[in-house]
C-alpha positions as CSV (number, residue, x, y, z in Angstrom):
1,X,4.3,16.2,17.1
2,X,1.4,15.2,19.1
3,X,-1.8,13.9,16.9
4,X,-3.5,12.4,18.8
5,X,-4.2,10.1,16.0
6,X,-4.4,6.8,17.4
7,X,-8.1,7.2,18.5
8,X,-9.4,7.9,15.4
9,X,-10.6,6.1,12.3
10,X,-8.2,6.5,9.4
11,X,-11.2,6.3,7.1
12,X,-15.0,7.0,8.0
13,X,-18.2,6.4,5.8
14,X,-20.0,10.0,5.9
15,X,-23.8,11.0,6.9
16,X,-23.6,11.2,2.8
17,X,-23.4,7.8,1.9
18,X,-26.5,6.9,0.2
19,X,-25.9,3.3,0.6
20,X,-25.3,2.4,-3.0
21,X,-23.2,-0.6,-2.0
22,X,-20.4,-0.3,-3.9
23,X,-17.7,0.1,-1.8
24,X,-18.8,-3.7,-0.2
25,X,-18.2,-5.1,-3.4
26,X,-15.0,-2.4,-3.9
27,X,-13.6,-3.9,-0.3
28,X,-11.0,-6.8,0.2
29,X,-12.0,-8.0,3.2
30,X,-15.9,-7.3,3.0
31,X,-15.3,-5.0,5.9
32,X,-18.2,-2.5,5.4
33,X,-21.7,-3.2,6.0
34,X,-25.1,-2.0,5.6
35,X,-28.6,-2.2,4.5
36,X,-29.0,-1.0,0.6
37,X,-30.3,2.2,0.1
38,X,-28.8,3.1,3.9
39,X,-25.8,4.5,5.7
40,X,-23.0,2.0,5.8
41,X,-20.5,1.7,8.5
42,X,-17.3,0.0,8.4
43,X,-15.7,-2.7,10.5
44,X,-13.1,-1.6,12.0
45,X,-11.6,-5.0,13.1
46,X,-11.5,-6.4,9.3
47,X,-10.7,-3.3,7.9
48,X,-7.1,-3.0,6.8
49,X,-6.9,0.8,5.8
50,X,-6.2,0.4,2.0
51,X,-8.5,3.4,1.2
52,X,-10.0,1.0,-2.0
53,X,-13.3,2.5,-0.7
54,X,-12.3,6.1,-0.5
55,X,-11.3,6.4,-4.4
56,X,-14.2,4.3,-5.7
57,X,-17.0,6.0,-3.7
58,X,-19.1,7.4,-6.4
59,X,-20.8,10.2,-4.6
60,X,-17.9,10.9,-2.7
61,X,-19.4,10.2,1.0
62,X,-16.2,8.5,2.5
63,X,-13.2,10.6,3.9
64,X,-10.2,10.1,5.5
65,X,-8.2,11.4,8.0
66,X,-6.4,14.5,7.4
67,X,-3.4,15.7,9.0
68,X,-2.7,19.1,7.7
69,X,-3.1,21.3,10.7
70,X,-0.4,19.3,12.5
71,X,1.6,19.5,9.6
72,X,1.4,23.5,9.3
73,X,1.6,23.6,13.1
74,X,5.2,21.9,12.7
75,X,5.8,23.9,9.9
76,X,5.2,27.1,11.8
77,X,7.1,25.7,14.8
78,X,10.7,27.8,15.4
79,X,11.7,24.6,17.2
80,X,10.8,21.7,14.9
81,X,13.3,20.4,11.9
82,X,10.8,19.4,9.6
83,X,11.7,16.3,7.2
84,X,9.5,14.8,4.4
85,X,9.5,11.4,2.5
86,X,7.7,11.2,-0.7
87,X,6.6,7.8,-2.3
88,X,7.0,7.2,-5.8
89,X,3.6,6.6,-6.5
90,X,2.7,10.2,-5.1
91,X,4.9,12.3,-7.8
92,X,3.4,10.2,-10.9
93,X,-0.6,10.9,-9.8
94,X,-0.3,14.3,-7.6
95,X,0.1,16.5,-10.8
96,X,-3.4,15.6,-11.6
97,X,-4.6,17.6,-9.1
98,X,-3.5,20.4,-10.5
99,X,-4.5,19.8,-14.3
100,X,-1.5,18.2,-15.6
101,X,-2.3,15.0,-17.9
102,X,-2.5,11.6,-15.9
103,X,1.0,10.2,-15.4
104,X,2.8,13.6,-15.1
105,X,5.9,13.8,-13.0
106,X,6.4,16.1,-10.7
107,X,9.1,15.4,-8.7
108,X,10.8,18.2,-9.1
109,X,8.2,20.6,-8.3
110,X,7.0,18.6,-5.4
111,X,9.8,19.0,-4.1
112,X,10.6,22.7,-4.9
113,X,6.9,23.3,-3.0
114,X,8.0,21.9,-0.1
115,X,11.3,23.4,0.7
116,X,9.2,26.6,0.2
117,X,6.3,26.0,2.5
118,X,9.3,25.2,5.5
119,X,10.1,21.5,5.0
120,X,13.9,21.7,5.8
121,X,15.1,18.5,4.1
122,X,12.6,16.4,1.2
123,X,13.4,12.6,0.6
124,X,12.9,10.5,-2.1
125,X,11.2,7.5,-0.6
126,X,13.0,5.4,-4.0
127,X,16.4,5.0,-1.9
128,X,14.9,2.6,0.6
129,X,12.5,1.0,-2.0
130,X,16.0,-0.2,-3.2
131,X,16.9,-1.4,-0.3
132,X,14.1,-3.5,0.5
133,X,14.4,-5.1,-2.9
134,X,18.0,-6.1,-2.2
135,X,17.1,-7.3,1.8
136,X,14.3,-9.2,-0.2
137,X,16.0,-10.6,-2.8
138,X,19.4,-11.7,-0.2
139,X,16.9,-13.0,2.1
140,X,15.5,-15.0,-0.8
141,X,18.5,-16.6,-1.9
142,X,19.4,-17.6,1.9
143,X,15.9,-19.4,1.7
144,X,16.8,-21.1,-2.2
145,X,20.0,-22.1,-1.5
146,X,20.6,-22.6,2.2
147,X,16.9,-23.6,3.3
148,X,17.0,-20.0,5.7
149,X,12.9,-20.0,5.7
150,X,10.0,-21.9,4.1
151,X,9.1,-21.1,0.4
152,X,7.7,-19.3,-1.1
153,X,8.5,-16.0,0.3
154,X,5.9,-12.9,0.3
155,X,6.8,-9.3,0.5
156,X,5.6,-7.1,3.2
157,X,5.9,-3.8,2.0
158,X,2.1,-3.1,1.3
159,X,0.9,-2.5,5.0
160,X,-3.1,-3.2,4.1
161,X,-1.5,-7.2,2.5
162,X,0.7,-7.5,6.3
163,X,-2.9,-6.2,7.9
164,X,-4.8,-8.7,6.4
165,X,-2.0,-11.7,7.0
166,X,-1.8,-11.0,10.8
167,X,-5.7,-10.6,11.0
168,X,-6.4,-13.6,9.5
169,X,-3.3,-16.5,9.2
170,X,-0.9,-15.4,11.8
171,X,0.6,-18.8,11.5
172,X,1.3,-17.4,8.2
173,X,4.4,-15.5,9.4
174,X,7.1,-17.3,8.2
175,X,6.8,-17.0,4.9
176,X,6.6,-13.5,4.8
177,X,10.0,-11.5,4.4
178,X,11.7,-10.3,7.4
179,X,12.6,-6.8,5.7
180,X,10.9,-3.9,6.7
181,X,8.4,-1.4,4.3
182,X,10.4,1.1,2.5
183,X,8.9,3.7,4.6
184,X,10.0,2.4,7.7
185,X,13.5,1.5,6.7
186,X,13.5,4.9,5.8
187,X,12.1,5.8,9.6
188,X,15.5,3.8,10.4
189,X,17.8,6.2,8.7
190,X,16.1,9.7,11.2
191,X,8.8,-3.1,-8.7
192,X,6.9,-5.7,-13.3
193,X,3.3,-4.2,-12.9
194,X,-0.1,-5.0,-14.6
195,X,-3.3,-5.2,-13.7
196,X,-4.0,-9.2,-14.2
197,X,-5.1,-10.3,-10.3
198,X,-2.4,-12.6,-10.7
199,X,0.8,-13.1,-12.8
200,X,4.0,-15.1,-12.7
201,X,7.1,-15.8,-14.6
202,X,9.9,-18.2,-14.2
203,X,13.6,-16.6,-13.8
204,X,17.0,-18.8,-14.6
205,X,19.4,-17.3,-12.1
206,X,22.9,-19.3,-12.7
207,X,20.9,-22.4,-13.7
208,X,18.3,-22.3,-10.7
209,X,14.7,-21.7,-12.3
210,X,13.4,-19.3,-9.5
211,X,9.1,-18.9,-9.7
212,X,7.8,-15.8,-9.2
213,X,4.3,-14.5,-8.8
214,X,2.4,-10.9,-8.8
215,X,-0.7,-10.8,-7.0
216,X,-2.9,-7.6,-6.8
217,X,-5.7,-7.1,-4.3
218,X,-6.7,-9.2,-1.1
219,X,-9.3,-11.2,-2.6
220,X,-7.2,-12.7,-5.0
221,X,-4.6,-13.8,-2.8
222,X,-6.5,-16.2,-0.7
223,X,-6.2,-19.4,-3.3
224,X,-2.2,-18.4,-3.4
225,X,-2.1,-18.8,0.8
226,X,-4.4,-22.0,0.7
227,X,-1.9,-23.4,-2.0
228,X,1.2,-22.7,0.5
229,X,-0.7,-24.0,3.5
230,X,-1.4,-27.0,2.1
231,X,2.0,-27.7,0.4
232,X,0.7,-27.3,-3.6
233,X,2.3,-23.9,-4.2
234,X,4.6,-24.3,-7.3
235,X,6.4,-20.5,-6.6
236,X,9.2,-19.5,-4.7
237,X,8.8,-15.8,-4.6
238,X,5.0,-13.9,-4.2
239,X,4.8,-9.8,-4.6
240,X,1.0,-8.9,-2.7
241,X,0.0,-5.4,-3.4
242,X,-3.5,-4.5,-1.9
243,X,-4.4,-1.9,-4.7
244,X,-4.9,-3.0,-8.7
245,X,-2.1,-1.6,-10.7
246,X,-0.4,-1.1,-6.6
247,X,0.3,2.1,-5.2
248,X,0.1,4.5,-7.9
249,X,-4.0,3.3,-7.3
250,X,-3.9,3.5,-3.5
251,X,-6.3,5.2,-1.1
252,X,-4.1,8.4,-0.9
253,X,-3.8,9.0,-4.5
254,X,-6.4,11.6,-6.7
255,X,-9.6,10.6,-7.2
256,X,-10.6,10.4,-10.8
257,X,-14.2,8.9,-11.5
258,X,-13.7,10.1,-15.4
259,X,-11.5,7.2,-16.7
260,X,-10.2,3.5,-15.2
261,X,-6.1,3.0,-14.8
């Protein structure tokens, strides 16, 4: 399916921005700029696509880019075997859309509405979500025990944290896991949560205390990375998730001005 995607802006700040400033103080990497009270305009070089901007907007002026006519193009297409993957995060937040109380699952009827609008075969995105967590956790214990890669190790399924890492510490790389997103790993085949910035526990697996950290949004991960550069970093495993609460609060998901998550 041609998009024709690549030349475009996954999100743009709208001739409706009344240059409030809140989505610069909403943004992890200070990426969007502009003069109070005017149109803002976002950096494309800093920007990492989390979409933190998009669902905190207050007057709504910043959109993303949709997809839908390709998708019903494919859909309507004789030739094309149309597949879907579905995140976790989508089925707990997408029945809010439709009225449901917040939290509602709807896996089941996602997934019925798909196979009736054409899709011929609906994933579960949850498979390779395991499967990163056990290439993560083998490629962990190869780096505890056998000294396979400098601690600690960072997880790079969140695509807007991996963004940020390769914009700004490149030489960062080897401490970041080798495995791949569970979205790609899933291209291959065709997580404890709270909203504290940070948070960290200590696991005895067979008599080896193992540290472990939690670290939600970009801002806050920046004292974690100066503490492994400069050798003071007491953990051996970090989890970085660019959205608070991770991605049942990401850029895709319904945007609900009426309560905080």
């Amino acid at each position: 399916m041609s998009t024709k995607a690549d030349s475009k802006p996954i999100i743009s700040v709208t001739p409706d921005c009344k240059g409030c400033d809140h989505c610069t103080e909403i943004c992890p990497t200070r990426a969007i700029q502009g003069q109070l009270g005017e149109r803002h305009h976002i950096d494309y070089k800093n920007c990492v696509n989390c979409g933190q901007c998009l669902i905190n907007c207050p007057f709504g002026a910043i959109a993303d880019m949709t997809m839908v006519n390709q998708v019903k193009e494919a859909l309507q297409d004789p030739n094309k075997y149309v597949v879907s993957q579905c995140a976790p995060a989508v089925r707990a937040a997408l029945g809010e859309e439709f009225g449901m109380p917040v939290g509602t699952l709807v896996k089941g009827k996602m997934f019925a509405a798909l196979r009736k609008l054409g899709v011929k075969q609906v994933y579960d995105t949850e498979f390779t979500a395991d499967l990163t967590i056990m290439e993560e956790g083998t490629e962990l214990i190869e780096r505890i025990l056998h000294g396979k890669g400098p601690l600690p190790q960072f997880t790079s399924c969140c695509p807007a944290w991996i963004k940020y890492a390769e914009d700004h510490y490149p030489k960062f790389f080897p401490y970041l896991s080798s495995a791949k997103s569970p979205q790609q790993m899933f291209g291959e085949f065709q997580q404890v949560r709270g909203f504290e910035a940070v948070r960290d526990a200590t696991i005895d697996i067979k008599g080896t205390p193992v540290r472990v950290a939690i670290v939600h949004g970009l801002k806050n991960v920046e004292p974690l990375i100066n503490d492994v550069m400069n050798g003071r970093s007491r953990y051996h495993f970090i989890e970085v998730m660019n959205c608070p609460g991770g991605c049942v609060n990401g850029g895709g998901q319904p945007i609900r001005h009426d309560l905080a998550i």
